[in-house]
C-alpha positions in Angstrom: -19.4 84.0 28.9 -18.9 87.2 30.8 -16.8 87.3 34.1 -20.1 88.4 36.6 -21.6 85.1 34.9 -18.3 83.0 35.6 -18.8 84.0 39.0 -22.2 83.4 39.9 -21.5 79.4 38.0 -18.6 79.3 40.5 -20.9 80.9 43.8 -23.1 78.3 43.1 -20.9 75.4 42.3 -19.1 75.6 45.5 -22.1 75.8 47.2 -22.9 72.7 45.8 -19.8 71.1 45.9 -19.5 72.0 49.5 -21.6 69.5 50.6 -19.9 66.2 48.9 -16.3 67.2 49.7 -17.2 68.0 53.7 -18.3 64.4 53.4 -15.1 63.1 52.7 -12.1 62.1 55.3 -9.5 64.1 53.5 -8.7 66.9 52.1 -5.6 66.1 49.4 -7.2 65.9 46.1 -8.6 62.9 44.6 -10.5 61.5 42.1 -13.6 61.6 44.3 -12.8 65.2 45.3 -12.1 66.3 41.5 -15.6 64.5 40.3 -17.6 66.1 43.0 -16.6 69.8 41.8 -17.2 68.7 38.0 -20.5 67.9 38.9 -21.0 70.8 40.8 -20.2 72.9 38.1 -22.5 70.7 35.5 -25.0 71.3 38.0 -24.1 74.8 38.3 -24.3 75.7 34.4 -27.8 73.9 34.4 -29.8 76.1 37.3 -27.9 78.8 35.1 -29.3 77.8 32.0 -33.4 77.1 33.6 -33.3 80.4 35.3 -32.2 81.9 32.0 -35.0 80.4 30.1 -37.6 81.3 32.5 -36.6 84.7 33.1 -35.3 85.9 29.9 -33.0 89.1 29.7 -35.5 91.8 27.6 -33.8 94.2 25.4 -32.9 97.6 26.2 -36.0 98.7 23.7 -38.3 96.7 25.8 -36.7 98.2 28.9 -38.5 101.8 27.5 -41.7 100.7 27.0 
């Protein structure tokens, strides 16, 4: 995985996990804290993985035509 990728997975999974850790009472890390962010990025690496499939990268040959 290239780095633009790693950080467009980590844009979005903050994004994500934004929501379910402003919903907590504390900030020190916690189990709750540390399962919210894994599922952020799970969540994260599957929009990845739809937009890839519905808007598939064309070669550079196609690129010409």
């Amino acid at each position: 995985m290239d780095e633009s990728r790693k950080r467009v997975i980590g844009i979005m999974a903050a994004i994500l996990a934004a929501r379910k850790l402003a919903q907590q009472d504390s900030t020190k890390p916690s189990p709750a804290s540390n399962c919210a962010i894994h599922d952020a990025v799970v969540f994260a690496e599957r929009i990845m993985r739809v937009i890839d499939e519905r808007f598939p990268v064309s070669s550079p040959v196609d690129r010409l035509t």
